[in-house]
C-alpha positions in Angstrom: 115.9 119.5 113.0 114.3 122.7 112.0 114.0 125.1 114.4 110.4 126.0 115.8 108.9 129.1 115.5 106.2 130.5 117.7 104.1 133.6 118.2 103.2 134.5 121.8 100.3 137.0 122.0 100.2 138.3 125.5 103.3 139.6 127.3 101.9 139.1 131.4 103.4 136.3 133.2 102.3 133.5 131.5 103.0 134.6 127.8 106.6 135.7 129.5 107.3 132.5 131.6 106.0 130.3 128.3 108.1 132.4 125.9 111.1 131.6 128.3 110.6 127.5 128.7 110.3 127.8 124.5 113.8 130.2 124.0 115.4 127.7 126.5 114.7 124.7 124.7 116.1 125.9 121.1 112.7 127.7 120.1 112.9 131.0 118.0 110.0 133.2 119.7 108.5 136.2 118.8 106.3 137.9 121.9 103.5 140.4 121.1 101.4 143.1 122.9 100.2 146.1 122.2 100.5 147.0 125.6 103.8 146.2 127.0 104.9 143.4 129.2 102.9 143.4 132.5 100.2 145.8 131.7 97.3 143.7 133.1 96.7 141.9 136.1 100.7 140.9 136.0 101.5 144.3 136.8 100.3 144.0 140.1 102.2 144.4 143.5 101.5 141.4 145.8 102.9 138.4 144.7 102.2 135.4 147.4 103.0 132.5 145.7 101.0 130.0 148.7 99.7 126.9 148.4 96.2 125.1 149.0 95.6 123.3 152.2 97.2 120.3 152.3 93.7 117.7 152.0 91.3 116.5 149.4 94.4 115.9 147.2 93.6 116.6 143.3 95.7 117.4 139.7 95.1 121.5 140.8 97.4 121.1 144.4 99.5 119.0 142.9 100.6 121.0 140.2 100.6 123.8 141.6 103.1 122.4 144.3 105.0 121.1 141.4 105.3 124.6 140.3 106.5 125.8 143.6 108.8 123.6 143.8 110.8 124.3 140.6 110.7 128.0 141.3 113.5 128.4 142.5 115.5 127.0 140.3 113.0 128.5 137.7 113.6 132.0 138.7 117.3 131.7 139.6 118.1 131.2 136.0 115.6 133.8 134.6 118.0 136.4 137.2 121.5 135.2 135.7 120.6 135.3 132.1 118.8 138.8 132.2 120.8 140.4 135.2 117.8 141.5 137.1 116.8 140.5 139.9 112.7 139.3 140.2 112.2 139.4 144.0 111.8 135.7 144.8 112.0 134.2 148.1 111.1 131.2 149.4 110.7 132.0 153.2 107.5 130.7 153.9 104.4 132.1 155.4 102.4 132.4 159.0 99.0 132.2 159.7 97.4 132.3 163.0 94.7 129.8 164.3 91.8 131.1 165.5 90.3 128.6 167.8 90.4 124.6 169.4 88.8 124.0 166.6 91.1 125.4 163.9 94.0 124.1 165.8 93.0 120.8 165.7 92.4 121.0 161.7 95.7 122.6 161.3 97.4 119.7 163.1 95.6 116.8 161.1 96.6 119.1 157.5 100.1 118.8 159.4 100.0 114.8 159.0 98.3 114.8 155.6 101.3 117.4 154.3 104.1 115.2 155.4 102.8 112.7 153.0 101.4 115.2 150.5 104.3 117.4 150.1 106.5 114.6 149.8 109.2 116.0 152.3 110.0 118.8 150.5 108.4 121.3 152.7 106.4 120.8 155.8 103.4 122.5 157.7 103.7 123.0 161.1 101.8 124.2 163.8 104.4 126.5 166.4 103.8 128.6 169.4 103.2 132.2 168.9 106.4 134.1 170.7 105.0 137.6 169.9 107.1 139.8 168.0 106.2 142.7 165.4 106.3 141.0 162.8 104.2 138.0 164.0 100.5 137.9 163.5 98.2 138.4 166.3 96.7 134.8 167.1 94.1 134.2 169.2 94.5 130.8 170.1 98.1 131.8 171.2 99.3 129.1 168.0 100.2 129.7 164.4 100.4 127.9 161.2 103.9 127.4 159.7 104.2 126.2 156.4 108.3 126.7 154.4 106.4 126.0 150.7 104.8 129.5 150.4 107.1 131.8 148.8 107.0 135.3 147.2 108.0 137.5 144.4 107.5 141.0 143.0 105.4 141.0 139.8 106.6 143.9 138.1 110.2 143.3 138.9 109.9 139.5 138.1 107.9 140.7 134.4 110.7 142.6 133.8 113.2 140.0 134.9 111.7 137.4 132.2 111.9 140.3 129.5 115.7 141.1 130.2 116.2 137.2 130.3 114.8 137.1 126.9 116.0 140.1 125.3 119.4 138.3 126.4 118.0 135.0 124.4 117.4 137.1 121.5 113.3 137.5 122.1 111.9 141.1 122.3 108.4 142.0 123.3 107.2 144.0 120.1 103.6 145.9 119.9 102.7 144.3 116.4 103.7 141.4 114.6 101.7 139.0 112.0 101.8 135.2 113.6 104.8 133.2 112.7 104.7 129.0 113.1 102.3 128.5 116.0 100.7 130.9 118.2 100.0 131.0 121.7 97.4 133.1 123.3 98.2 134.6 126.4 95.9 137.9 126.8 94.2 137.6 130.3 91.1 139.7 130.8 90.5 140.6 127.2 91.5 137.4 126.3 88.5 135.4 128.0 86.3 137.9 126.5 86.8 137.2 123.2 85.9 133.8 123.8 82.9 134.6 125.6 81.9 136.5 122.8 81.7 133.4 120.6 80.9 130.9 122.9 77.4 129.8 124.3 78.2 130.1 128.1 80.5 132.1 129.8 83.9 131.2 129.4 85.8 133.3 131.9 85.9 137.0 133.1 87.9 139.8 134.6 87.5 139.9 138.2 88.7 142.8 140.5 91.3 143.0 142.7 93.0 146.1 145.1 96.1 146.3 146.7 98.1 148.4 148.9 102.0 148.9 149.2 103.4 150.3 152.2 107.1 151.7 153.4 108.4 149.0 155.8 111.6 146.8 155.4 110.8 143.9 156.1 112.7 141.8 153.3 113.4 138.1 153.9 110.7 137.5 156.6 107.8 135.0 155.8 104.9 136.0 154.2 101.9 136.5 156.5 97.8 135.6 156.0 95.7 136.8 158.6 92.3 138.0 158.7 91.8 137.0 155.0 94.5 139.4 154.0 97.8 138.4 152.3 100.9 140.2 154.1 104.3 140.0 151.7 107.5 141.5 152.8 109.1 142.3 149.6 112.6 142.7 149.3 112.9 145.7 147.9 111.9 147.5 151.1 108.1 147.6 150.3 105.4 145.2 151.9 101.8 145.0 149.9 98.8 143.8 151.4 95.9 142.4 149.8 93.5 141.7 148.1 90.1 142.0 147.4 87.7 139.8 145.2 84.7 141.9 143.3 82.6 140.7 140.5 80.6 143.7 140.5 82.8 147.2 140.1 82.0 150.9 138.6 85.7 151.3 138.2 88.0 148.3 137.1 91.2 150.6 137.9 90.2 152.5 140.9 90.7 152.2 144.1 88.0 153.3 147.4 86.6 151.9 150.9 87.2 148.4 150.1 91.0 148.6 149.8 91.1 150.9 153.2 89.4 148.1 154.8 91.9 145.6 153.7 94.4 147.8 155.1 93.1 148.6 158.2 93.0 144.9 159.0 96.7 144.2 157.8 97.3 146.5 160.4 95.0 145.5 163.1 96.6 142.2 162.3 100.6 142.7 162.5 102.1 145.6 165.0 104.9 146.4 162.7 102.5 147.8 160.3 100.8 149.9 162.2 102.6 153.3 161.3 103.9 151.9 157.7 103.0 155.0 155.4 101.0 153.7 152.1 103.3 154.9 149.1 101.1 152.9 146.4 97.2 152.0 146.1 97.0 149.6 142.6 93.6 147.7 141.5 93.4 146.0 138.2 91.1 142.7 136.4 92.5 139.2 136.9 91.6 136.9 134.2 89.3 133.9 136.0 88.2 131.0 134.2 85.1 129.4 134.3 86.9 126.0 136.1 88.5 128.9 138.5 92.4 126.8 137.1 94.2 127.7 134.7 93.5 127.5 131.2 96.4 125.4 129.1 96.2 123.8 125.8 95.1 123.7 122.3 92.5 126.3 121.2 89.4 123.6 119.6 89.0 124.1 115.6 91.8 126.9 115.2 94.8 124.4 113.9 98.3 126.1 115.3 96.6 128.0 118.1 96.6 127.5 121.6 95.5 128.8 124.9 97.6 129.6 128.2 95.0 131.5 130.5 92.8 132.0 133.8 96.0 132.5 136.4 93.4 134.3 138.7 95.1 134.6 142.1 97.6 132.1 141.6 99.2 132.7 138.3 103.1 133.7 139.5 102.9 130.4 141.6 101.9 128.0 138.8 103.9 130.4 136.0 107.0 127.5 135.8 104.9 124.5 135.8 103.2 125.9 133.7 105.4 127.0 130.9 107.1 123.4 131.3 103.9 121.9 130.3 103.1 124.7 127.3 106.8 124.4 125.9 106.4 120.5 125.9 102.8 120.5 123.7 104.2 123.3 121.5 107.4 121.9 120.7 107.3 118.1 121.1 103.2 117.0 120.8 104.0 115.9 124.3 100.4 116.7 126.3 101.1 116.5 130.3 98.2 119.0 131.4 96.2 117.7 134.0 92.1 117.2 133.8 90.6 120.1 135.0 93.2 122.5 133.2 92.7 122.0 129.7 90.6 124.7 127.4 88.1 122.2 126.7 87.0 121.8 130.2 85.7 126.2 130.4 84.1 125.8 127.1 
């Protein structure tokens, strides 16, 4: 059998985790951007890989707990080929419960996850001992769940490009398609095909994050007062985010992103006198359907789409190259309604 060649245009984490599925699976790829891997919303410095609630079951949590749990396995492999290291643990995340109210939801998810998760993670609801690094909890209760993991963008970007330098596959700044191509470009991807489209098909929106000097590595992830708390391994923890439609600045940073940190540390003691060493805001490509964007592209023959990981792109990054490596190289089309190109345009 001949072997297949493809073109991926788009070197953030889903061009890169696709790319890596194909090289694994006999593929000879070719990756392309002008920018360099991870120079979008990929670049970024949070990294909570969490899932939805456990309730009103659909394709979305399913495969996006499908994704989380092949992670593991998924970036285990990416770190021995390439010899770096992407920052992935799963240790789980803590969230406190507000109220009787919220307590009482929390314990019914806890039933629903048992069967939902299929025993291969739970969500529990735990006493709150108190400790520096546990969230402040008003109802003296917190929410435990062990799917919720987290990785380091940047080091898991560069990670997949070492893996696949090591398979052969280099990212390159220009190159004319060869065999199929797959479009991976985020932001400035979904404008392109807004621009030729009657409606809206995705956008850019804004996020802003903070990363602070604390050592913290190999403690769960945190969520408290709508802010995402990830104790990164390398030393670092980064709070955030925010979620703005409406910006002067896509890159800058200001008041908003000081209120985010002020509540990460109103929220967890240890933080309290953790020096900021980074500020970072950047576009994440959103689709119209809010999920992902997977498939082929409609009347362009040899083109396809992998796009729209707003928010939650690292965490579905391995399902989803499993499901882009099996249409590109087999015909084989396992993408769930509600993901597919068709369903933004």
């Amino acid at each position: 059998m001949a072997m297949v060649e493809v073109t991926v245009r788009g070197a953030g984490i889903f061009g890169l985790s696709v790319a890596w599925a194909l090289v694994q699976r006999g593929a000879k790829v070719q990756l392309v951007d002008p920018a360099g891997p991870a120079a979008g919303a990929s670049g970024g410095i949070v990294g909570a890989l969490a899932p939805h609630v456990p309730e009103n079951w659909n394709p979305k949590k399913a495969f996006q707990r499908d994704s989380l749990l092949c992670a593991e396995d998924f970036w285990t492999e990416v770190a021995e080929t390439g010899g770096a290291a992407p920052g992935y643990i799963r240790s789980g995340r803590l969230q406190p419960v507000a109220d009787d109210a919220a307590l009482a939801l929390a314990r019914q998810r806890a039933q629903t996850a048992a069967e939902l998760w299929q025993g291969h993670a739970r969500w529990e609801v735990i006493r709150d001992e108190g400790g520096a690094w546990s969230p402040t909890s008003p109802s003296g209760w917190l929410i435990r769940d062990t799917l919720s993991a987290l990785i380091h963008p940047r080091q898991a970007c560069a990670a997949l490009v070492a893996a696949l330098a090591a398979k052969g596959a280099q990212v390159v700044a220009e190159a004319p398609d060869r065999g199929k191509t797959l479009w991976a470009t985020g932001v400035a991807g979904l404008e392109a095909m807004n621009a030729s489209h009657s409606r809206q098909v995705g956008a850019g929106i804004k996020g802003q994050a903070a990363l602070l000097r604390l050592d913290m590595g190999g403690a769960a992830q945190l969520f408290a007062g709508g802010v995402h708390v990830i104790p990164h391994l390398d030393g670092t923890v980064a709070v955030g985010g925010t979620t703005e439609r409406v910006f002067d600045s896509p890159e800058g940073t200001d008041e908003q992103l000081d209120a985010v940190i002020a509540k990460a540390r109103a929220a967890v003691p240890a933080l309290r006198d953790a020096p900021v060493i980074e500020r970072w805001a950047g576009l994440r490509p959103r689709s119209r359907s809010r999920a992902p964007m997977l498939g082929e592209w409609p009347r362009r023959p040899g083109h396809f789409i992998a796009n729209g990981g707003f928010k939650i792109g690292f965490g579905m990054a391995p399902k989803v190259a499993q499901v882009m490596a099996d249409l590109l190289l087999e015909g084989r089309d396992t993408i769930p309604q509600g993901f597919r190109v068709t369903d933004n345009l």
